[in-house]
N, CA and C atoms of all chains as a GROMACS GRO file, in nm:
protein
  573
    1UNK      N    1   0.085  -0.120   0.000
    1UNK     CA    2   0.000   0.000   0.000
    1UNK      C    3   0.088   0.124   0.000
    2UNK      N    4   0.078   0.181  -0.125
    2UNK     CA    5   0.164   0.359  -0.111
    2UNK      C    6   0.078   0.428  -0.050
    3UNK      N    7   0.213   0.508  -0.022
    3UNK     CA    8   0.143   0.669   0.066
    3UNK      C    9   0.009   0.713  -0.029
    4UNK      N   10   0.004   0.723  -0.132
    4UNK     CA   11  -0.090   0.822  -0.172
    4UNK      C   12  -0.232   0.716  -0.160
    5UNK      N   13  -0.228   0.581  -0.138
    5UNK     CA   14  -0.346   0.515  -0.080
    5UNK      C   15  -0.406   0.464   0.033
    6UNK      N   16  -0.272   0.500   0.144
    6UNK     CA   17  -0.287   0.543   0.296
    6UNK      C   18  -0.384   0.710   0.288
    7UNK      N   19  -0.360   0.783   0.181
    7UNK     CA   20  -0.404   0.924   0.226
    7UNK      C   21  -0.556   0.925   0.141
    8UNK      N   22  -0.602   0.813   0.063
    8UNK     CA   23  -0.726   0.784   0.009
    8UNK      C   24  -0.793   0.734   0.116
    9UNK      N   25  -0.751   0.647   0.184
    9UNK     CA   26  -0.779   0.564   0.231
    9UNK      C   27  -0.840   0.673   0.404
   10UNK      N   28  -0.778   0.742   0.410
   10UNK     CA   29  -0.807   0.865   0.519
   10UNK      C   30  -0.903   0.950   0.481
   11UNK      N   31  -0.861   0.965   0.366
   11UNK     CA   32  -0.988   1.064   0.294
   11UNK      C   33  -1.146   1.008   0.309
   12UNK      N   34  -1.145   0.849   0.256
   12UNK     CA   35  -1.261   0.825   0.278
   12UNK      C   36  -1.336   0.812   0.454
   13UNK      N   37  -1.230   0.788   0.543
   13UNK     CA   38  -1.260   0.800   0.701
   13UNK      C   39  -1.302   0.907   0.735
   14UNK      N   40  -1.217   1.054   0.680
   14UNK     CA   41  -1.286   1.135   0.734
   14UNK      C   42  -1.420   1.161   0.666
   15UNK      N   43  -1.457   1.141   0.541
   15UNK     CA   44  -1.594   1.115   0.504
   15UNK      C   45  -1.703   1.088   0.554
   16UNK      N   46  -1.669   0.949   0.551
   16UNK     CA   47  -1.765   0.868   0.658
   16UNK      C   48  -1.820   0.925   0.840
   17UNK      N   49  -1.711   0.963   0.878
   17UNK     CA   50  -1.738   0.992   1.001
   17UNK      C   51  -1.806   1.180   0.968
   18UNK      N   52  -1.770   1.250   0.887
   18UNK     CA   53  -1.874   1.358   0.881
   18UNK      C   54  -2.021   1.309   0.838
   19UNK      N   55  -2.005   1.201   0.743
   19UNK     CA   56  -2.177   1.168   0.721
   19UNK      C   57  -2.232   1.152   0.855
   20UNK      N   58  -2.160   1.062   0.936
   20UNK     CA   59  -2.250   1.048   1.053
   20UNK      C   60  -2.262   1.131   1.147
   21UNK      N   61  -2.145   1.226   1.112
   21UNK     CA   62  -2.237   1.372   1.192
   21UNK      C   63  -2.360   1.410   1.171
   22UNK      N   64  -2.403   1.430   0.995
   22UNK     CA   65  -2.449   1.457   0.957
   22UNK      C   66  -2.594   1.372   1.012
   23UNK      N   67  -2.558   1.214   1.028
   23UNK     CA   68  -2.720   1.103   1.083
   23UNK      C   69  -2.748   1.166   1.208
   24UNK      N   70  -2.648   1.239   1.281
   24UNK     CA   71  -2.633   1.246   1.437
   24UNK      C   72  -2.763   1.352   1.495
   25UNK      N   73  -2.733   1.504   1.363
   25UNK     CA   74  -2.824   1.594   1.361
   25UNK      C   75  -2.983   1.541   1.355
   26UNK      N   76  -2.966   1.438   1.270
   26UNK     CA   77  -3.128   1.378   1.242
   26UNK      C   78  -3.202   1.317   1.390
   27UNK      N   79  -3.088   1.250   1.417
   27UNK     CA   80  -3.098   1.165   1.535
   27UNK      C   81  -3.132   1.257   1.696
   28UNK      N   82  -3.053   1.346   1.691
   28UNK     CA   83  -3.106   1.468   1.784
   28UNK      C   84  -3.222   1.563   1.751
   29UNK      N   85  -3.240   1.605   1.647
   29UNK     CA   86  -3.347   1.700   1.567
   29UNK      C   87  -3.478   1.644   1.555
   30UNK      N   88  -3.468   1.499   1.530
   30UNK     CA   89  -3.588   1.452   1.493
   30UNK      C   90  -3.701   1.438   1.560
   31UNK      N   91  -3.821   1.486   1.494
   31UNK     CA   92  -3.925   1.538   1.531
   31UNK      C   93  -4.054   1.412   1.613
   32UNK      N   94  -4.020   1.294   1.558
   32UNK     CA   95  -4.085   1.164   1.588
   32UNK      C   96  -3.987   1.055   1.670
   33UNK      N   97  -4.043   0.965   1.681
   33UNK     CA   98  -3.939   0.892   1.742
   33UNK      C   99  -3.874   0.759   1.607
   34UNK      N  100  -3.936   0.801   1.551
   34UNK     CA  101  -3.907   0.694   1.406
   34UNK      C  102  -3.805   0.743   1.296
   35UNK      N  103  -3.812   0.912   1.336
   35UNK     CA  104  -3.670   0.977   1.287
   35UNK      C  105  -3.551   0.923   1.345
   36UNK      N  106  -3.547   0.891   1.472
   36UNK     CA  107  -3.423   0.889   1.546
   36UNK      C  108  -3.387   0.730   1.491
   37UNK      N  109  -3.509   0.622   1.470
   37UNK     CA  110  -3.481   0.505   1.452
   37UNK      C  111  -3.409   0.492   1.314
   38UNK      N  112  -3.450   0.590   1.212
   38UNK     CA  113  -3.407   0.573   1.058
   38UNK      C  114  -3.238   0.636   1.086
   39UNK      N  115  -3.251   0.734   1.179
   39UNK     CA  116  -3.089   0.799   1.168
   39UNK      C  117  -3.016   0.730   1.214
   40UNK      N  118  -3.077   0.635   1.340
   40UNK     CA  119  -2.966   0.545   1.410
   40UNK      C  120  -2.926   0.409   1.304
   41UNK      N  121  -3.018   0.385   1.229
   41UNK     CA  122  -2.978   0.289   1.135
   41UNK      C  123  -2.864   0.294   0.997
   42UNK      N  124  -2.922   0.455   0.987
   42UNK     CA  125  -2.794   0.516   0.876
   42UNK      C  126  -2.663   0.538   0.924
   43UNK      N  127  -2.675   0.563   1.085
   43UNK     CA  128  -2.564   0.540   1.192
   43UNK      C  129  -2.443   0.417   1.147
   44UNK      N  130  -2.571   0.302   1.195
   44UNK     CA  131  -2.494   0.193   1.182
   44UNK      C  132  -2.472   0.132   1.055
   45UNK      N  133  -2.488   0.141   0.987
   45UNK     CA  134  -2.450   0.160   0.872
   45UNK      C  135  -2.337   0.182   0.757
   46UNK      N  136  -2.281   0.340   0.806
   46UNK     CA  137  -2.161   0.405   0.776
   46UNK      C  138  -2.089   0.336   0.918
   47UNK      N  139  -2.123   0.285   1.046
   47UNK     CA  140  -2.034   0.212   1.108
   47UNK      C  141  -1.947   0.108   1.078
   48UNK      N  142  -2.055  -0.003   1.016
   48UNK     CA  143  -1.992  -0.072   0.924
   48UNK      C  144  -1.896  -0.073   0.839
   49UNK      N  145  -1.950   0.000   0.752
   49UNK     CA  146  -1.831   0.054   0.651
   49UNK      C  147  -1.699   0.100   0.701
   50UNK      N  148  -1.720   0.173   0.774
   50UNK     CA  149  -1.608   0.240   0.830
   50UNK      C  150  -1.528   0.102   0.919
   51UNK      N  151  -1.576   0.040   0.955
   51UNK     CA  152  -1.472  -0.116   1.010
   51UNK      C  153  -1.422  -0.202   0.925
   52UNK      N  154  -1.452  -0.161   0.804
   52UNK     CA  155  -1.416  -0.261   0.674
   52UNK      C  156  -1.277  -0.186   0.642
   53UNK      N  157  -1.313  -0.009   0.626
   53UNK     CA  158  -1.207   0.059   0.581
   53UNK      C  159  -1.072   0.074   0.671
   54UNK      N  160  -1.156   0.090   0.794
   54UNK     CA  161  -0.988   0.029   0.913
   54UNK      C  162  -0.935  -0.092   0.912
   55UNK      N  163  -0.966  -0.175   0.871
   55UNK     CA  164  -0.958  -0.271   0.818
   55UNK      C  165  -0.810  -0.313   0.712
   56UNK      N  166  -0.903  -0.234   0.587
   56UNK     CA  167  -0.815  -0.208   0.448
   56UNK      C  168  -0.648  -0.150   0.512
   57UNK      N  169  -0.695  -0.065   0.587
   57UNK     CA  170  -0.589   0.069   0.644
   57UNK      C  171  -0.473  -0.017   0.698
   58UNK      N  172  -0.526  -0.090   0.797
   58UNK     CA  173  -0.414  -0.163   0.885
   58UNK      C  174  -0.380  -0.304   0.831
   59UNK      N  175  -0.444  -0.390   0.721
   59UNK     CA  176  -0.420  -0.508   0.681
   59UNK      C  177  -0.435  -0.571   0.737
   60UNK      N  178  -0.560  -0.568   0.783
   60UNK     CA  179  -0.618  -0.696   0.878
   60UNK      C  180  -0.742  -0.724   0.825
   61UNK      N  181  -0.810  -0.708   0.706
   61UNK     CA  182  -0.920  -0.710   0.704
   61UNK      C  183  -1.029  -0.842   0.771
   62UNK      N  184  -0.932  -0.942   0.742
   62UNK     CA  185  -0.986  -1.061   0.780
   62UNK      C  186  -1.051  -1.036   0.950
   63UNK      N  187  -0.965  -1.003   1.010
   63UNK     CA  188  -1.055  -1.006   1.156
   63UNK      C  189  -1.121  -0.903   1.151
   64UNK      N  190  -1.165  -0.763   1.103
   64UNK     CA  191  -1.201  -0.618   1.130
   64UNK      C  192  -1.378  -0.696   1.049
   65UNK      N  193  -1.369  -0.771   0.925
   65UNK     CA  194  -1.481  -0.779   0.861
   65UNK      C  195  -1.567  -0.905   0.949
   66UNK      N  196  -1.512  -0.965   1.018
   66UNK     CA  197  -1.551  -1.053   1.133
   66UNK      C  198  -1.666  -0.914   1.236
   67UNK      N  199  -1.615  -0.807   1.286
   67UNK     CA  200  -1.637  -0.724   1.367
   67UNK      C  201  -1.792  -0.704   1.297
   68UNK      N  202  -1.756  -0.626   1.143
   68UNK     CA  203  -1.910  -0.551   1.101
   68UNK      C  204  -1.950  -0.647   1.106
   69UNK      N  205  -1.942  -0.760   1.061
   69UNK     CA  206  -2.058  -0.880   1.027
   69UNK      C  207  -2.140  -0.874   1.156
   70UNK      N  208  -2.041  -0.884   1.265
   70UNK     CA  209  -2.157  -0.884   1.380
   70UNK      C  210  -2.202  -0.800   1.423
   71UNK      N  211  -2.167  -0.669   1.382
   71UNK     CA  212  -2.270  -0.570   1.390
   71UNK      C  213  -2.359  -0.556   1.366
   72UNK      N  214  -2.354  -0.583   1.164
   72UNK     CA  215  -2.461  -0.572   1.120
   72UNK      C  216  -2.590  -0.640   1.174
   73UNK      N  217  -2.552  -0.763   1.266
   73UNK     CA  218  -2.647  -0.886   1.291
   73UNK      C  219  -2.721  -0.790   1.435
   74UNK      N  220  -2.647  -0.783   1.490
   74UNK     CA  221  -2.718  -0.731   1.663
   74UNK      C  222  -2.784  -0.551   1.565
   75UNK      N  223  -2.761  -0.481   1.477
   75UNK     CA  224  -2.830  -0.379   1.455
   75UNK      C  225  -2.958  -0.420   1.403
   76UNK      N  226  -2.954  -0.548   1.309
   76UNK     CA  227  -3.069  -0.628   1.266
   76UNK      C  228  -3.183  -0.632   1.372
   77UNK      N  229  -3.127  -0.705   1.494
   77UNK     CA  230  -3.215  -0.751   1.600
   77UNK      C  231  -3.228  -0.624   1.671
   78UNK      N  232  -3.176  -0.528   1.690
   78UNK     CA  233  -3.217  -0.399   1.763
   78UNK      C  234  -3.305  -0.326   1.687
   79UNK      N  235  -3.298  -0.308   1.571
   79UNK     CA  236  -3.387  -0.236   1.544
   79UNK      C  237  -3.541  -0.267   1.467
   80UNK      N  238  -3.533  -0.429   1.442
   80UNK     CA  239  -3.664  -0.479   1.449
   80UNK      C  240  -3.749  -0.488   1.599
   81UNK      N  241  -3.676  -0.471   1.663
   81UNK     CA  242  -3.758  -0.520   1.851
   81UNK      C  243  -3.818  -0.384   1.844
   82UNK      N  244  -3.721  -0.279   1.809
   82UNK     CA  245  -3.762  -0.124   1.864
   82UNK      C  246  -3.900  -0.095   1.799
   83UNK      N  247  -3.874  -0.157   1.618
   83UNK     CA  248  -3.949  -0.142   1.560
   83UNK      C  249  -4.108  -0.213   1.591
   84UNK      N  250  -4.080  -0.320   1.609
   84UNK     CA  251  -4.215  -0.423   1.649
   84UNK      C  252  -4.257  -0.364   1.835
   85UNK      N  253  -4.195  -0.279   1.926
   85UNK     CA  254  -4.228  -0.245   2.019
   85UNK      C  255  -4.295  -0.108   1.997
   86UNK      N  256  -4.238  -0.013   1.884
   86UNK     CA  257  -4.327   0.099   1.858
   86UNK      C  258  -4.474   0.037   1.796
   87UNK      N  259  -4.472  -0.064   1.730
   87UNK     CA  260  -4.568  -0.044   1.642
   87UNK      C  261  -4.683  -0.105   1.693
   88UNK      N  262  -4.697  -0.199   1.835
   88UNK     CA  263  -4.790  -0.250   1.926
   88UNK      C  264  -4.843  -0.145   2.068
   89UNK      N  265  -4.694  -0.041   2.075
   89UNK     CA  266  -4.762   0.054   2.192
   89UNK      C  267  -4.856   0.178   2.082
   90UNK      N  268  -4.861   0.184   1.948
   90UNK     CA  269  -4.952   0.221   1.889
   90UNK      C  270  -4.986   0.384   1.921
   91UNK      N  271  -4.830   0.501   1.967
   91UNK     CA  272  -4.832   0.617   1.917
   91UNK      C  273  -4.780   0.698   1.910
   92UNK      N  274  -4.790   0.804   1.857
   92UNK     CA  275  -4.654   0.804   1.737
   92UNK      C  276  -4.593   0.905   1.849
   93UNK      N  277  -0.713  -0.380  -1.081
   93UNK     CA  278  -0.806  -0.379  -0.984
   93UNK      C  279  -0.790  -0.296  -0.887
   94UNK      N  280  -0.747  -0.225  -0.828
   94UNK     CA  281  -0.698  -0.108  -0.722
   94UNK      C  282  -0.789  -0.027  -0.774
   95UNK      N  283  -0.696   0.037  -0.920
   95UNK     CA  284  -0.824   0.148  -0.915
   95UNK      C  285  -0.926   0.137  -0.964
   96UNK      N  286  -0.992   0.011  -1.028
   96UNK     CA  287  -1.109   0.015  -1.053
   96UNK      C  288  -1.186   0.005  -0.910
   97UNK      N  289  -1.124  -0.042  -0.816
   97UNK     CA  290  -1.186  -0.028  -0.644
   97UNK      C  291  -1.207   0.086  -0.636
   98UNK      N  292  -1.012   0.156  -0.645
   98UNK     CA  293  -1.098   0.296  -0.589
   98UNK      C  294  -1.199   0.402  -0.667
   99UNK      N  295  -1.211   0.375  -0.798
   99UNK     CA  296  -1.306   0.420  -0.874
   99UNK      C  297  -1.454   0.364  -0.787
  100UNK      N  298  -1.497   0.267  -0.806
  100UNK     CA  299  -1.624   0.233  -0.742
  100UNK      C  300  -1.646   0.291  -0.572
  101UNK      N  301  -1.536   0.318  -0.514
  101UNK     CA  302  -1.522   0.361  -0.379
  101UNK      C  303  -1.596   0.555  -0.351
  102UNK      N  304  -1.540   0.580  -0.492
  102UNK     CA  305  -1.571   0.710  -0.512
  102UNK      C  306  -1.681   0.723  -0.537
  103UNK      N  307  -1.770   0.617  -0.611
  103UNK     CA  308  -1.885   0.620  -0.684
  103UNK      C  309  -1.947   0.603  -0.550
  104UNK      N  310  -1.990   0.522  -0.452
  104UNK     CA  311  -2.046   0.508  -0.322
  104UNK      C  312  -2.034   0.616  -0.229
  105UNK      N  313  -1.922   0.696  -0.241
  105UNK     CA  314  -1.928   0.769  -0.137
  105UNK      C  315  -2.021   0.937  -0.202
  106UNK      N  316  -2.035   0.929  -0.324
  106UNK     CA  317  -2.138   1.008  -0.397
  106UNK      C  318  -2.226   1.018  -0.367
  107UNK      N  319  -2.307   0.855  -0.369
  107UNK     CA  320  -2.432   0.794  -0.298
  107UNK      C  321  -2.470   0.857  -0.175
  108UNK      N  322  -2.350   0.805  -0.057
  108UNK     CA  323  -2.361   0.808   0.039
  108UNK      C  324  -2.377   0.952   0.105
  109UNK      N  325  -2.341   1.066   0.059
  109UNK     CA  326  -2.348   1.206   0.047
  109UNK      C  327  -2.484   1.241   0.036
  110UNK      N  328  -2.542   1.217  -0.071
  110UNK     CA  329  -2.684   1.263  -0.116
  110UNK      C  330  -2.809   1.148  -0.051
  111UNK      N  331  -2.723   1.081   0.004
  111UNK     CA  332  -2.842   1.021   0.084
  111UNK      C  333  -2.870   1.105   0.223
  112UNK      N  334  -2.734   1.129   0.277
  112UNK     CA  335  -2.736   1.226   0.414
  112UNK      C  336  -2.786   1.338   0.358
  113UNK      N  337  -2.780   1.431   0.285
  113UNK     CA  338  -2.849   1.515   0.184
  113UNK      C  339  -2.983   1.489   0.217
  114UNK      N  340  -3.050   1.395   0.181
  114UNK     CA  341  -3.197   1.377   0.181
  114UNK      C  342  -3.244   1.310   0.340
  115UNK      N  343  -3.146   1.286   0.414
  115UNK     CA  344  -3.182   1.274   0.579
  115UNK      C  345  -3.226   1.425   0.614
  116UNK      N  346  -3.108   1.525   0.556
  116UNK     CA  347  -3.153   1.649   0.651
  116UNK      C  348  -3.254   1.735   0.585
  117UNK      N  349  -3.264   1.709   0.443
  117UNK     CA  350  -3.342   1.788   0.412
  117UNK      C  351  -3.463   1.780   0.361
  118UNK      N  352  -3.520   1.625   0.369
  118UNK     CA  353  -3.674   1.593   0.336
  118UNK      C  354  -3.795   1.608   0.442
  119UNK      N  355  -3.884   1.634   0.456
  119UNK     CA  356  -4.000   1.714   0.548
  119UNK      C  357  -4.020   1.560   0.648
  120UNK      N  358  -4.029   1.499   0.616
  120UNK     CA  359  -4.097   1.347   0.650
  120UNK      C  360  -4.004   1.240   0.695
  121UNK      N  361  -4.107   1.128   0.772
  121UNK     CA  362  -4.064   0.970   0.821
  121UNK      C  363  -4.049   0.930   0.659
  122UNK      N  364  -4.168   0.935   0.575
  122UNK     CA  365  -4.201   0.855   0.472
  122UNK      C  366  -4.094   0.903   0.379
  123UNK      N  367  -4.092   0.995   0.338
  123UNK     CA  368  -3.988   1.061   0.269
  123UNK      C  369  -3.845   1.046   0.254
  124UNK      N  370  -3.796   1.067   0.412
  124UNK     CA  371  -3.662   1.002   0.464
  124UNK      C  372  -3.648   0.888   0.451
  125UNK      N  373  -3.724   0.803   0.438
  125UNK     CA  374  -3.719   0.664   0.428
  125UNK      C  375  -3.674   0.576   0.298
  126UNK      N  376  -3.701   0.721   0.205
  126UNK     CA  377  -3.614   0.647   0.084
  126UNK      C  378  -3.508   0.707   0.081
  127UNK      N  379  -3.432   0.814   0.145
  127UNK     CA  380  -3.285   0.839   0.176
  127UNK      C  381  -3.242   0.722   0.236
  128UNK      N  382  -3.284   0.674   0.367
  128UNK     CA  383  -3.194   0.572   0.420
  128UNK      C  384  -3.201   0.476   0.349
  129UNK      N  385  -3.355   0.418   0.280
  129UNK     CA  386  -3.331   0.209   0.291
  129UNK      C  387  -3.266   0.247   0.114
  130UNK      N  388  -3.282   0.348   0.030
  130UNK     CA  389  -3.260   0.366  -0.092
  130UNK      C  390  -3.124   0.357  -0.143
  131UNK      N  391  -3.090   0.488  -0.128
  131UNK     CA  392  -2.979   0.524  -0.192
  131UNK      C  393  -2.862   0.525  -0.076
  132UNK      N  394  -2.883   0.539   0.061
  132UNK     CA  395  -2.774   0.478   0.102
  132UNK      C  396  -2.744   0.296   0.123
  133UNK      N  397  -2.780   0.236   0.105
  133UNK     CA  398  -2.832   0.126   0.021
  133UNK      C  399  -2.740   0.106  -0.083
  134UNK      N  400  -2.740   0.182  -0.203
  134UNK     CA  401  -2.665   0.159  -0.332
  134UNK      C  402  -2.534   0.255  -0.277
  135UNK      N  403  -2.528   0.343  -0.164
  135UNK     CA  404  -2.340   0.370  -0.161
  135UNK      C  405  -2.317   0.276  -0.088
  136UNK      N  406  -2.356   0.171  -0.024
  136UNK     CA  407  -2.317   0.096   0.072
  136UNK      C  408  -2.227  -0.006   0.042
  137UNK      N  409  -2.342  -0.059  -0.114
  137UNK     CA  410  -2.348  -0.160  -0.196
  137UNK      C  411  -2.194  -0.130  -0.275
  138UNK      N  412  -2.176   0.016  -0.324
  138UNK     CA  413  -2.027   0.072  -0.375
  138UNK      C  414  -1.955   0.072  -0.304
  139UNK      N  415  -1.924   0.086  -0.197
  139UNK     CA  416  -1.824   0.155  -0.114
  139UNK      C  417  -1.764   0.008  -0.117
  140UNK      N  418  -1.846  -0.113  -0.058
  140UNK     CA  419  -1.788  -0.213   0.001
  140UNK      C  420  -1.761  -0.332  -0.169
  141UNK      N  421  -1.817  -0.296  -0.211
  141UNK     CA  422  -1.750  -0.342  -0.383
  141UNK      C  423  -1.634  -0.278  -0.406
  142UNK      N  424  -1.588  -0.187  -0.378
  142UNK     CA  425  -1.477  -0.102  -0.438
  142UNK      C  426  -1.358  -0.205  -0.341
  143UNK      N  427  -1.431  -0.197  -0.211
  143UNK     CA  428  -1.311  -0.219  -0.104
  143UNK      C  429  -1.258  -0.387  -0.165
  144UNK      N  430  -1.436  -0.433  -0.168
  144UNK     CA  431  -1.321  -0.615  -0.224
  144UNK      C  432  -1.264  -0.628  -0.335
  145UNK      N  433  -1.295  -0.531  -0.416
  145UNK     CA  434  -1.222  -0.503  -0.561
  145UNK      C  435  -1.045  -0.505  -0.562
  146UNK      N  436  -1.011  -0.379  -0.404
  146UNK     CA  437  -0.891  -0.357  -0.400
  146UNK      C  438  -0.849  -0.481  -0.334
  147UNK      N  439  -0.932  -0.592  -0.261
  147UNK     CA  440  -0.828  -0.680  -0.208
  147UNK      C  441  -0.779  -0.776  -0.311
  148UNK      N  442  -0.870  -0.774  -0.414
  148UNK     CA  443  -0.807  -0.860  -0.455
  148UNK      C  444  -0.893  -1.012  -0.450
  149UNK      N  445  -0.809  -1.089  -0.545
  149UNK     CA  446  -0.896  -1.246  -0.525
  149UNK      C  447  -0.826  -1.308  -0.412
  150UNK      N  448  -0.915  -1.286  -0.307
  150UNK     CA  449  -0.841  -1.395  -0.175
  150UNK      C  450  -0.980  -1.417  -0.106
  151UNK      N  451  -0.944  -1.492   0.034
  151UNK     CA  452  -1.062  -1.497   0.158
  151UNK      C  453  -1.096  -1.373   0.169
  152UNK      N  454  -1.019  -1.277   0.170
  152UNK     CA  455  -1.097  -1.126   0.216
  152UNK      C  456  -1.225  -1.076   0.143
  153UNK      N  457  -1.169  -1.104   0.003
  153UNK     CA  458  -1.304  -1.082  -0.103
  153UNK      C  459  -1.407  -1.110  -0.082
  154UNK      N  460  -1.403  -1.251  -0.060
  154UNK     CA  461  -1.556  -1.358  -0.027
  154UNK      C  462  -1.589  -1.287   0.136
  155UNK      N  463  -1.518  -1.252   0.181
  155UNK     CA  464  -1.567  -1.169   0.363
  155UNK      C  465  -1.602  -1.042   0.319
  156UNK      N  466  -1.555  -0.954   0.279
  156UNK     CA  467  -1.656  -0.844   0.231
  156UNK      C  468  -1.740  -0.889   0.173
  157UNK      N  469  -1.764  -0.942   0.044
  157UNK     CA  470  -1.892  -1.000  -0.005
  157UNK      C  471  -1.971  -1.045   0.050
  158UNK      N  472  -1.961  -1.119   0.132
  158UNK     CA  473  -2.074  -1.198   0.280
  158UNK      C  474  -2.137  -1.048   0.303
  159UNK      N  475  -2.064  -0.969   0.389
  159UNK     CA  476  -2.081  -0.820   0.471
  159UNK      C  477  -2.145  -0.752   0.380
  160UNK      N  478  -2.138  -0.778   0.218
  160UNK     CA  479  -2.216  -0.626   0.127
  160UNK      C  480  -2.399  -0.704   0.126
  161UNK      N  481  -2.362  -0.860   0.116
  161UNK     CA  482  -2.464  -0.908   0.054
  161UNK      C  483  -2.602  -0.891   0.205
  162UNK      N  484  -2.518  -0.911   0.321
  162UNK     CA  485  -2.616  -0.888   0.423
  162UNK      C  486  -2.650  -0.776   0.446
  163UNK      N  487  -2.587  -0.632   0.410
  163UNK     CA  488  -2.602  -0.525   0.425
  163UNK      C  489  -2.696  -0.476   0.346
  164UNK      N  490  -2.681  -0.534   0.213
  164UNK     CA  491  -2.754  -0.488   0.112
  164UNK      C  492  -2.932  -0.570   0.168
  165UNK      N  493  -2.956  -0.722   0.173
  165UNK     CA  494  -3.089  -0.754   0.218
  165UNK      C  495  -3.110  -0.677   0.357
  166UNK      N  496  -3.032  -0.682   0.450
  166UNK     CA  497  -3.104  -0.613   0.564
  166UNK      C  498  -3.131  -0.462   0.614
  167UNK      N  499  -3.100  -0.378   0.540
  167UNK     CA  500  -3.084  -0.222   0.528
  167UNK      C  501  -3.209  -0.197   0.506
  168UNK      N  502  -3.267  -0.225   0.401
  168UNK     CA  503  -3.432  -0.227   0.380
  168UNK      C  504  -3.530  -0.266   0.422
  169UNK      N  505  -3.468  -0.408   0.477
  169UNK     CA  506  -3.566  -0.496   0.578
  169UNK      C  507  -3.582  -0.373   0.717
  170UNK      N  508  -3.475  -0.350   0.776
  170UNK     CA  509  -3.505  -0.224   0.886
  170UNK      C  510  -3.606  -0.133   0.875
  171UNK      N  511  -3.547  -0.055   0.743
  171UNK     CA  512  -3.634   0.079   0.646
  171UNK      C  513  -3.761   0.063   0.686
  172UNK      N  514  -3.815  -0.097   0.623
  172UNK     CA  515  -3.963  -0.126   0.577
  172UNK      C  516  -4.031  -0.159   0.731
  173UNK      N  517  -3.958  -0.236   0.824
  173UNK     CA  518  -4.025  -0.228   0.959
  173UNK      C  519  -4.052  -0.074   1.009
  174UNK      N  520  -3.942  -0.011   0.960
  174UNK     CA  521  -3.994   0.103   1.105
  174UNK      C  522  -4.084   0.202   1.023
  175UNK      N  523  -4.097   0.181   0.872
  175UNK     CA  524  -4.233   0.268   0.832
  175UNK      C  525  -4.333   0.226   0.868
  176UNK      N  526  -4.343   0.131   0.835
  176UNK     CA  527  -4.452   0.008   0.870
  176UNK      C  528  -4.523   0.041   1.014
  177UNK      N  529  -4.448   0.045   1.123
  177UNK     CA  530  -4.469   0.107   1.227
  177UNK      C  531  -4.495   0.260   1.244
  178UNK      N  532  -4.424   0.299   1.142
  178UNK     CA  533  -4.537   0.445   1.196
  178UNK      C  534  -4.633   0.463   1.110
  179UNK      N  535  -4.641   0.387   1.016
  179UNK     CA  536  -4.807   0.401   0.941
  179UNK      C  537  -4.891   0.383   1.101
  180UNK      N  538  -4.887   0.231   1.102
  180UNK     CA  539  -4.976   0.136   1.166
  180UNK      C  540  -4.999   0.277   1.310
  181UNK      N  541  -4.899   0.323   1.364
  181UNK     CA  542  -4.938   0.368   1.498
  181UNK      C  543  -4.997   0.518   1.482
  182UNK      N  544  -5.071   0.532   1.343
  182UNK     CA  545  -5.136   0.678   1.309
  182UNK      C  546  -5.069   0.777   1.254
  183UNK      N  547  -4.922   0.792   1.238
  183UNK     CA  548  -4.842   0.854   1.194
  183UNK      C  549  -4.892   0.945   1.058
  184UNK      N  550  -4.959   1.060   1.013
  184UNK     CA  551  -4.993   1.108   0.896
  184UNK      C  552  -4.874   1.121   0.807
  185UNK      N  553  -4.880   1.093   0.667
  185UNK     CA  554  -4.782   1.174   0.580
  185UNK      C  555  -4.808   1.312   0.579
  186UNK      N  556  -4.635   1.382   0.511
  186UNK     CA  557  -4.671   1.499   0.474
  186UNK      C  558  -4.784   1.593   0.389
  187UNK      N  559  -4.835   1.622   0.369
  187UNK     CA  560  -4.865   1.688   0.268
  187UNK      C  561  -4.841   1.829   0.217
  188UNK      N  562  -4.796   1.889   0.111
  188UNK     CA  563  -4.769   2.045   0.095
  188UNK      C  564  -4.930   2.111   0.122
  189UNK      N  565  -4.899   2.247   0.182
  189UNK     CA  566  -4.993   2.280   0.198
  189UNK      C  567  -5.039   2.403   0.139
  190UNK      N  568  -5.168   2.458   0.073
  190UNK     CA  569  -5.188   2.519  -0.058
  190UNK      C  570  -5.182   2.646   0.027
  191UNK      N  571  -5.133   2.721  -0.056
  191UNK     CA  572  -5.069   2.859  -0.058
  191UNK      C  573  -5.203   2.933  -0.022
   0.00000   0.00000   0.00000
């Protein structure tokens, strides 16, 4: 890996982590409680990604893509419960 | 293959821009809802294509690929529960309202 794809490779981190500034605003701002659920999901999301790309960075991908996988799985199950618990207490 | 990665890497993070784009700036649950399960969705789908692109043909490839392919079915599956839920619990859509 050359320098100039260590400094791509940064470029896209700091990216990622301004998008999720950007989910963070939604996630505080939001007017419902189903805003906060869509921002926390776009959250985890660019989380993911972003463990793949530290990953790339340090040459480990093999254990780092172990990490999102199980993220992705427990964000799965968190945010269907939240979802199936809003949608039986029935308001908004 | 590098830079056709980092070409596709660039192409996702395009995506991924104008999807946060349409988090902050659409009126609505319903609305927002095709920012998140949509189009961040298809930078997701880029970003992490680009990345197994640059590894290369090894185990890593087929491990990002696992990670895009679950990302890609379950991103929407989320989306579609938690609209679903705020239909069901009375939630109105937007509507513009006449001048």
């Amino acid at each position: 890996m050359t320098e100039m794809e260590v400094l791509f490779f940064l470029f896209v981190l700091s990216a990622l982590a301004a998008l999720i500034g950007v989910y963070l605003y939604r996630v505080i701002r939001g007017p419902t409680v189903f805003d906060r659920v869509l921002g926390l999901n776009g959250i985890s999301t660019k989380a993911i990604i972003l463990l793949v790309v530290i990953g790339t960075v340090y040459g480990r991908v093999d254990m780092f893509v172990d990490i999102s996988t199980g993220y992705a799985l427990l964000n799965l199950v968190a945010a269907l419960a939240i979802a199936k618990y809003l949608e039986e207490r029935g308001s908004a | 293959m590098s830079l056709v990665g980092i070409g596709f890497i660039l192409v996702g993070l395009f995506f991924a821009l104008v999807a946060a784009l349409g988090v902050v700036r659409l009126p609505d649950v319903y609305t927002r809802s095709h920012a998140v399960g949509l189009t961040d969705s298809v930078g997701a789908f880029f970003i992490l294509l680009g990345l197994a692109l640059y590894q290369g043909f090894s185990t890593n490839m087929v491990k990002i690929v696992v990670v895009l392919v679950l990302l890609y079915l379950l991103n929407p599956v989320i989306t579609h529960a938690t609209v679903r839920a705020a239909l069901r619990s009375g939630l109105k859509p937007w509507i513009k309202e006449k001048p």
